[in-house]
C-alpha positions in Angstrom: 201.7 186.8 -63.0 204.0 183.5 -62.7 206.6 186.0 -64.2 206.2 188.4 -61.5 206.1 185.7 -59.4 209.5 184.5 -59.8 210.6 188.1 -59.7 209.5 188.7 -56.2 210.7 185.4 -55.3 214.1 186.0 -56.3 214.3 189.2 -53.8 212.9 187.7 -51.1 215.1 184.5 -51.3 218.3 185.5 -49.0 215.9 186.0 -46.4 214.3 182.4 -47.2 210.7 183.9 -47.2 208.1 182.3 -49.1 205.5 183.9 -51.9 201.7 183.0 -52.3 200.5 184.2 -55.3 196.0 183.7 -55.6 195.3 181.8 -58.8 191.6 182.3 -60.5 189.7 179.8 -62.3 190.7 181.2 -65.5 194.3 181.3 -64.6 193.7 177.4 -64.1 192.3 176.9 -67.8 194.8 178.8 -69.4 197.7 176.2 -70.7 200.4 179.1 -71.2 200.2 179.0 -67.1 201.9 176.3 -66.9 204.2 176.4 -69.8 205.2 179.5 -69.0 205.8 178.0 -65.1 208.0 175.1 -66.5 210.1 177.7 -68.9 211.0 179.6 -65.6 211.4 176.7 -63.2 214.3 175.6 -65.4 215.5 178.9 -65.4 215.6 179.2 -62.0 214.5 175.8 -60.4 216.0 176.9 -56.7 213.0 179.8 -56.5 210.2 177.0 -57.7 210.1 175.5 -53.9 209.8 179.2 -52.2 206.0 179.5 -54.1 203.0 178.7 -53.1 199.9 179.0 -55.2 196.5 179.9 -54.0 193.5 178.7 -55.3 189.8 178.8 -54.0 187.6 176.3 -54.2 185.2 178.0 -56.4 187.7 178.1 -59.1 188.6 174.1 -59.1 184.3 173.9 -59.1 183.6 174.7 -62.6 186.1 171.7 -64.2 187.4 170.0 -61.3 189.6 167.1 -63.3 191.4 169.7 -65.4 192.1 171.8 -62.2 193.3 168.8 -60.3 195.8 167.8 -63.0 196.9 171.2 -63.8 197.5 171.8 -59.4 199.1 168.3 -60.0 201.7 169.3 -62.4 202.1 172.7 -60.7 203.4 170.3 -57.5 205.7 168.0 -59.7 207.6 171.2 -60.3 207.7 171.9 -56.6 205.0 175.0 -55.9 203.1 174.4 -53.0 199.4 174.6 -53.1 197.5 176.4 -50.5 193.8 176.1 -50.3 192.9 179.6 -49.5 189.2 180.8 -48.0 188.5 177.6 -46.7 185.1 177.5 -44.8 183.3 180.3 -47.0 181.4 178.6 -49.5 181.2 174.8 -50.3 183.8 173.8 -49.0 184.3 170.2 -49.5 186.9 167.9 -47.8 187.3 165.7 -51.3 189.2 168.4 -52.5 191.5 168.2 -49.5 192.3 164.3 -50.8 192.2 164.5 -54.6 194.8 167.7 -55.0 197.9 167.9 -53.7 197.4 170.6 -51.0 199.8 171.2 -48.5 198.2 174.5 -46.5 194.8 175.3 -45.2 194.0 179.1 -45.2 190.8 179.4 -42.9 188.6 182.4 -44.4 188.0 185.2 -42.5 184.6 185.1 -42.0 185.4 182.3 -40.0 187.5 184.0 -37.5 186.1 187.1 -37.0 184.9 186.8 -33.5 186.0 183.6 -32.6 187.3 184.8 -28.9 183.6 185.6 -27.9 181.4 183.1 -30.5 181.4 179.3 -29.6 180.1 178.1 -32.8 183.0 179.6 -34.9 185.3 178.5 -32.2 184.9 175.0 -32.5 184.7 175.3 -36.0 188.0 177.0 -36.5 189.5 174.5 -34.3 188.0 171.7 -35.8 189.3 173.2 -38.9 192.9 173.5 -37.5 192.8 170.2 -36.1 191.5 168.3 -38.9 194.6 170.3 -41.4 197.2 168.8 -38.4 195.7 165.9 -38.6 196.2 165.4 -42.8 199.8 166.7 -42.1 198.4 170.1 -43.6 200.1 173.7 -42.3 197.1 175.9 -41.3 196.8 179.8 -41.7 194.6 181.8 -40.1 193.5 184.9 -42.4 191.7 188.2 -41.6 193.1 188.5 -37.8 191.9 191.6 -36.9 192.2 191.6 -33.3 194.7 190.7 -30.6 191.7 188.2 -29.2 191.8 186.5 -31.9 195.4 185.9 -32.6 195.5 185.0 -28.9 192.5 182.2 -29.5 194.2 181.2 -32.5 197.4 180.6 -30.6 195.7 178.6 -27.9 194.0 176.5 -31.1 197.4 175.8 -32.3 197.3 177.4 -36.1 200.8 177.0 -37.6 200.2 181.1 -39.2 198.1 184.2 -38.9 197.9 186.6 -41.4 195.9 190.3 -41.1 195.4 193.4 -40.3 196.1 193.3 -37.0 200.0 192.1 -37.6 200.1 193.9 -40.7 198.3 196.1 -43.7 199.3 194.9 -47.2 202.3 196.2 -48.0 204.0 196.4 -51.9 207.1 194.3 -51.7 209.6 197.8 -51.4 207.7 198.4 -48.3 207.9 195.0 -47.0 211.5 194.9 -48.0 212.4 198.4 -46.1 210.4 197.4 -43.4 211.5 193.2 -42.5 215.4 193.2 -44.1 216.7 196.7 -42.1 214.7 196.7 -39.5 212.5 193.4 -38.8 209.0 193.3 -37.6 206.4 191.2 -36.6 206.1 189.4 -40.2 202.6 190.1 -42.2 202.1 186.2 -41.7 203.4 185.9 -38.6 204.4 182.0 -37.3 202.5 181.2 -34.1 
């Protein structure tokens, strides 16, 4: 994974675009990770800065100190860390202070229907405000609609990701499509 990681990031670098890759709960508690990580970030320490890792909450739950020294030593190397579905479970704002997150990805579920629902409006922007606030970029995922992008522009969300700029693409298509002939990116900057 960290491999293909490092891979991918090498492409994309000339066009100075960032990879998030999602790490699990077991990818956390496995200590070849992150020696494998280190063996490629001296190999290659200029593509270290250009990846972000993912992780949910539920997979810091289960042995929170080891995932916070692990996501610690993930930063010293230079990887961001995103927090990604934030909002759809327990999410809890001690995470936000004890690991070293940089990015806020607001779940889905969160902003489906947030031009015509109230109650996930002013959570959303709460959200968004809260991430500025803590100096945190904030993503928007699962934008479906141009109603919500449009909300989630007036909010002030640093990105949007979904299927309504983009479906998933493998990184030829992405390549083919956003280095000959650019497009709307599939996180697009607000």
């Amino acid at each position: 994974m960290v491999c293909e990681a490092y891979r991918i990031a090498e492409i994309l670098m000339p066009q100075q675009i960032g990879l998030s890759i999602n790490i699990s709960a077991a990818d956390l508690n496995d200590s070849e990770l992150y020696n494998h990580a280190q063996k490629l970030h001296r190999q290659h320490p200029t593509l270290t800065p250009m990846i972000t890792l993912e992780v949910t909450e539920s997979c810091t739950i289960m042995d929170p100190e080891n995932a916070c020294d692990i996501l610690h030593k993930f930063a010293a190397l230079g990887m961001s860390i995103s927090v990604d579905d934030f909002g759809s479970g327990y999410s809890s704002l001690a995470y936000l202070k004890r690991f070293p997150v940089k990015e806020l990805k607001i779940d889905r579920s969160l902003i489906q229907g947030i031009h015509s629902d109230i109650d996930s409006a002013i959570i959303v922007q709460s959200t968004i405000d809260m991430g500025h606030t803590m100096g945190l970029v904030v993503t928007a995922e699962g934008v479906e609609t141009e109603q919500e992008l449009e909300r989630l522009r007036e909010f002030g969300v640093d990105y949007a990701q979904g299927f309504w700029l983009s479906r998933p693409l493998s990184v030829e298509e992405f390549c083919a499509r956003h280095f000959i002939a650019p497009q709307p990116h599939v996180t697009q900057p607000i």
